[in-house]
C-alpha positions as CSV (number, residue, x, y, z in Angstrom):
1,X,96.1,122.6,100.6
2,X,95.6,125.8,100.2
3,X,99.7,126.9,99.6
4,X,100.0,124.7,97.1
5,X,96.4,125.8,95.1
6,X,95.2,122.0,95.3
7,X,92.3,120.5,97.0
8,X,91.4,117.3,98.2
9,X,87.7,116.8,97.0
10,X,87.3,113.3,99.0
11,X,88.7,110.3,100.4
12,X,88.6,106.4,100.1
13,X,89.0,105.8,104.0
14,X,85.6,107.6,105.0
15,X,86.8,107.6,108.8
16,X,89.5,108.1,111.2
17,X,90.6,104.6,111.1
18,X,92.0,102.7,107.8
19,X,89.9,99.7,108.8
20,X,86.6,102.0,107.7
21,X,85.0,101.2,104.3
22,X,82.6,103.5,102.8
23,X,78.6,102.4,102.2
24,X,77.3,102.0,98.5
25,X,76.0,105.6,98.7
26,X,79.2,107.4,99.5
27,X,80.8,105.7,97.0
28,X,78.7,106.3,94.7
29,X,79.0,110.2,95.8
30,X,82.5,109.9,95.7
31,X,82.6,108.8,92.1
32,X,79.8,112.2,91.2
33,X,82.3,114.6,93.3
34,X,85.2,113.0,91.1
35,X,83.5,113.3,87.7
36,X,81.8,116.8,88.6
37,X,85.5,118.4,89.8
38,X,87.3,116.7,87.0
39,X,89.8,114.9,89.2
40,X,92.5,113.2,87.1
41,X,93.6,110.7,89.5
42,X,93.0,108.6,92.6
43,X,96.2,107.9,95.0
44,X,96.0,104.7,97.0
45,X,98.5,104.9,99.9
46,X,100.7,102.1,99.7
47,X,100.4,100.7,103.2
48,X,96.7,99.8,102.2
49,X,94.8,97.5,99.9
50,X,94.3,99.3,96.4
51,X,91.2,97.4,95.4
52,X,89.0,100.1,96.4
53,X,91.2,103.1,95.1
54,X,91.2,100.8,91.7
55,X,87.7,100.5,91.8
56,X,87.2,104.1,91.7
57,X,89.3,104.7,89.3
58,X,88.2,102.0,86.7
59,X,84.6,103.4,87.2
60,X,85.4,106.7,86.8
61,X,88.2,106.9,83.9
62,X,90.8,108.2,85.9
63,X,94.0,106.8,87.2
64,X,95.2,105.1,90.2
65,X,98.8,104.3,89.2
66,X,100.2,106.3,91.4
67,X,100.8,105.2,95.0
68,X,101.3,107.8,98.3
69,X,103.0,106.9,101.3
70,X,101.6,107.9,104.5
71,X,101.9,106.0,107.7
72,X,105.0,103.6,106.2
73,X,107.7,103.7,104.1
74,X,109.1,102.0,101.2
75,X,111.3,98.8,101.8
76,X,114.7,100.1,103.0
77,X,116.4,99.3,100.4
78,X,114.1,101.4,97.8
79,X,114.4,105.4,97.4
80,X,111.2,105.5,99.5
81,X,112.9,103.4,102.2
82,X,113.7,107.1,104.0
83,X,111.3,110.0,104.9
84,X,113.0,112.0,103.0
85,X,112.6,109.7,99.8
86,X,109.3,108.7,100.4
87,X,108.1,112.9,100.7
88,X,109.8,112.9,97.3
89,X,108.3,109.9,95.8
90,X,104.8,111.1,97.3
91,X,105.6,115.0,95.1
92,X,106.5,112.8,92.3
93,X,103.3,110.6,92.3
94,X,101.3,114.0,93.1
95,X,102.3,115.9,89.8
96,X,102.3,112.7,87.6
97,X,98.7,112.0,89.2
98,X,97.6,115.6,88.9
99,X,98.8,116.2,85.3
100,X,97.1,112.8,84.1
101,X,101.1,111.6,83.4
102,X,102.1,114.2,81.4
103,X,104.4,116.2,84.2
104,X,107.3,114.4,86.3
105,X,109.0,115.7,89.2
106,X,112.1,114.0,89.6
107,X,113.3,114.8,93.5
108,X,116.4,113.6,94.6
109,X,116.5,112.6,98.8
């Protein structure tokens, strides 16, 4: 977003609805826009099947270690078990992502 000076150059999920899957073509767009921007990492959410996330990433050299929670949270008895631990695994994931691994953010919920 624009307050925090990063942009999102494209998505997995090419619709509305987490059932969508994207067509050989926008995937292969997808993989251009990542090389041509220089994106560092790919962030599958963890409520969804990372196949696709890991694709991208394998054929693109960057990383998809780094899960995001969206529309659930972690198992109750993890830190991300909580809103307010799954906004700070989600920061933590961002800055590991966005720095290729070499930055942490350790937020305590």
């Amino acid at each position: 977003t624009e307050r925090y000076g990063v942009e999102s150059v494209g998505a997995v999920i090419p619709s509305l609805s987490s059932q969508g899957q994207p067509s050989a073509g926008e995937l292969a767009e997808l993989e251009e826009t990542i090389e041509r921007e220089g994106v560092k990492a790919v962030f599958p959410e963890s409520s969804l099947n990372p196949k696709l996330a890991e694709r991208l990433a394998q054929d693109t050299g960057v990383t998809s270690d780094f899960q995001l929670y969206g529309d659930t949270l972690g198992a109750q008895d993890e830190p991300a078990g909580t809103v307010l631990g799954a906004l700070a695994a989600n920061a933590t994931a961002m800055v590991q992502g966005m720095s290729g691994g070499t930055e942490t953010c350790e937020i305590e919920a």
